[in-house]
N, C-alpha and C positions, 0 to 999 in steps of 0.2 A: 504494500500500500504506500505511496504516497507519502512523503510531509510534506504538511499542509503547513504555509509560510502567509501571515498577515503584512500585507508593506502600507502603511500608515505615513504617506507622505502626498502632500498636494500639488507637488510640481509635475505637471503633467510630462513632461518631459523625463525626469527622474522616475518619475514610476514609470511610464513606459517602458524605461531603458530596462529596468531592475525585474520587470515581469518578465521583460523577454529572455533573460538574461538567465534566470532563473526558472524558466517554465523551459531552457533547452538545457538543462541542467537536472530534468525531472520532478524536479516540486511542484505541488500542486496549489497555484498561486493566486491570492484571495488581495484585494485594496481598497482600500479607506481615503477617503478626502479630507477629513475633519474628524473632531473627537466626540463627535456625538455620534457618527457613522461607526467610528471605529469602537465604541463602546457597546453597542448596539449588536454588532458581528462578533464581539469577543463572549459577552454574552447569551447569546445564541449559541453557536459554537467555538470555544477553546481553540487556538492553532496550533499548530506543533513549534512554531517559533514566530516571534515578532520582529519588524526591524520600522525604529519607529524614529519619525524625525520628530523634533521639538515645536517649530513654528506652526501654526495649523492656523483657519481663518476662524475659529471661533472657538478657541483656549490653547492651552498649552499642553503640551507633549511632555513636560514635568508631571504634571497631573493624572495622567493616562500610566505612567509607569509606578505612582504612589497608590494608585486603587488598585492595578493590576500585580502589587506587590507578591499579593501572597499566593499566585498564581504560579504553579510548575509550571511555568512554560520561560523558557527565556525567551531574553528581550535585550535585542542590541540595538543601540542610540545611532544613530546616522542624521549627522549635523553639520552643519558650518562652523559651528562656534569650537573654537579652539583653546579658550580659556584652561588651564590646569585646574584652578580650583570647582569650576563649573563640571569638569568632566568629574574629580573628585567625590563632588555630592553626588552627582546623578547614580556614579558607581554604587557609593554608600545607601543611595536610596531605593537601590534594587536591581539597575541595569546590570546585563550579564558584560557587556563589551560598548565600548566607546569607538565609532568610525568616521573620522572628518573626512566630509566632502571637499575637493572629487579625490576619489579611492581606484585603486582597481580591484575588477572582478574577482581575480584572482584572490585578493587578500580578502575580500570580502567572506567568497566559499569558505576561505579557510577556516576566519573567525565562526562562520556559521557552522563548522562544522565540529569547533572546539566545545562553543557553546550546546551544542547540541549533543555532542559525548557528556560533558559535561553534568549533562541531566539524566544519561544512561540511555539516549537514543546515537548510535553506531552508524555512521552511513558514507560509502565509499564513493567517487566521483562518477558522475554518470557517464555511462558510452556514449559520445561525441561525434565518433567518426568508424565510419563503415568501409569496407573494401570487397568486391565480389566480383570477378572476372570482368573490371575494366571499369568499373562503375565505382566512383570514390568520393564519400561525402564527409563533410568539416563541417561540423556544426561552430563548430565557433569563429572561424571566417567564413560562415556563409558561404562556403563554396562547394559546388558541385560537378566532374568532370565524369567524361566518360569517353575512355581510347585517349586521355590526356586534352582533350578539348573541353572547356567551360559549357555548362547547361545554364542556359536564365531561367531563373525557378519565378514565379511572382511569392509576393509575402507570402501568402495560401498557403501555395502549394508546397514551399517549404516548410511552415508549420506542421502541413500534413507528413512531410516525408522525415522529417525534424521529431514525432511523434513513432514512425517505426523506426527509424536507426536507434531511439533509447529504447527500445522493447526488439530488438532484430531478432528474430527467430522466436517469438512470440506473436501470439493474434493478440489485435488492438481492436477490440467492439466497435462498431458504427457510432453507438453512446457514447462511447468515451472518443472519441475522435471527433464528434460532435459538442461536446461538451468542452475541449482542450482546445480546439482551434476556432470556433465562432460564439462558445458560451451556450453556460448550461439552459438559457431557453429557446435553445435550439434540438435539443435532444431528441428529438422526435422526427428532426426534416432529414431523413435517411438522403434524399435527392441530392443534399450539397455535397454530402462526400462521394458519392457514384459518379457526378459531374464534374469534378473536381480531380478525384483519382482516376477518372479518365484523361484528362489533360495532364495529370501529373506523367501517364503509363507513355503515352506517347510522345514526352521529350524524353525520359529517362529509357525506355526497354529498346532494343532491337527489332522488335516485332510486337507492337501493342496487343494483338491477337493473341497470343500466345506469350505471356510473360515471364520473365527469369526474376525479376526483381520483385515486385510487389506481388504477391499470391494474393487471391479473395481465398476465403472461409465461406464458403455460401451458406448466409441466413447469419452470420457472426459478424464479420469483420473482414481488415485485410493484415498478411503477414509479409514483413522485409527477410525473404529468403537469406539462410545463413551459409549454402550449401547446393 
């Protein structure tokens, strides 16, 4: 299953970045605009980890981590402000990790992955990239070739194809690929992913008819052949 990561930050741009960033990375990625959103979602359901910024347009992200104190879940601060004594209290006041903006990815995972040992949840880095008789894909540069030539994917349909190289050699439900790539109230529109992993089969396979790469599951899903 899944962790489930809350990003509690209003910069449209930043969370963006941080969903994308992290949902090719396998977490299952949930966001908050404000502190009455995000108290409302924590609420409702617990996350398996927070990553919360401080500014928000209608309180403070101080706040949010003194009510969520006594909550197992860590919570790492991701902020501008670089003060020592400011990061100091936040520490003391519960935060698991302090990370000043801008960061990279890298250190980011890592901390998340500290604090998330930390709590007695274990979790190794997701598979990124695929290789299978010519066909080679990099999730993290976005790149995808085949026979050494670049494929243009659209956002989609890499999300799509971004979804079986982390599960390669596993079936991905129609649900859950509905749910990962255009959001859970879509769940139901089977049509987007058949329309969609048809344009995806025919820049990637050799023979769309007959596929090497993407296998259907018929009545399930599709699988990124391992073999």
């Amino acid at each position: 299953m899944a962790i489930r990561v809350l990003i509690v930050e209003d910069d449209r741009d930043i969370r963006s970045l941080l969903h994308s960033v992290l949902t090719v990375e396998g977490f299952e990625i949930s966001t908050a605009v404000s502190v009455s959103e995000a108290r409302a979602m924590v609420d409702h359901e617990a996350p398996d980890l927070i990553l919360l910024d401080l500014g928000l347009p209608d309180g403070r992200g101080e706040d949010l981590l003194a009510a969520w104190r006594t909550l197992a879940v860590p919570i790492i601060v991701v902020s501008a402000r670089e003060d020592e004594a400011g990061k100091i209290a936040l520490l003391d006041a519960g935060a698991d990790d302090y990370l000043v903006k801008p960061f990279g990815v890298g250190e980011l995972l890592a901390r998340m992955r500290v604090a998330l040992r930390h709590r007695g949840t274990s979790i190794s880095p997701a598979q990124t990239t695929y290789e299978l008789e010519g066909l080679g894909v990099d999730l993290t540069t976005h790149r995808v070739t085949r026979d050494g030539v670049e494929i243009k994917l659209t956002a989609t349909e890499f999300k799509l194809l971004a979804r079986l190289v982390q599960k390669a050699g596993q079936v991905v439900t129609h649900r859950q690929l509905l749910i990962d790539v255009w959001g859970a109230e879509y769940a139901e529109h089977t049509h987007y992913v058949r329309v969609y992993m048809g344009n995806l089969r025919a820049k990637l396979e050799r023979d769309p008819t007959d596929p090497r790469y993407v296998r259907t599951e018929v009545g399930v899903g599709y699988r990124l052949a391992v073999e």
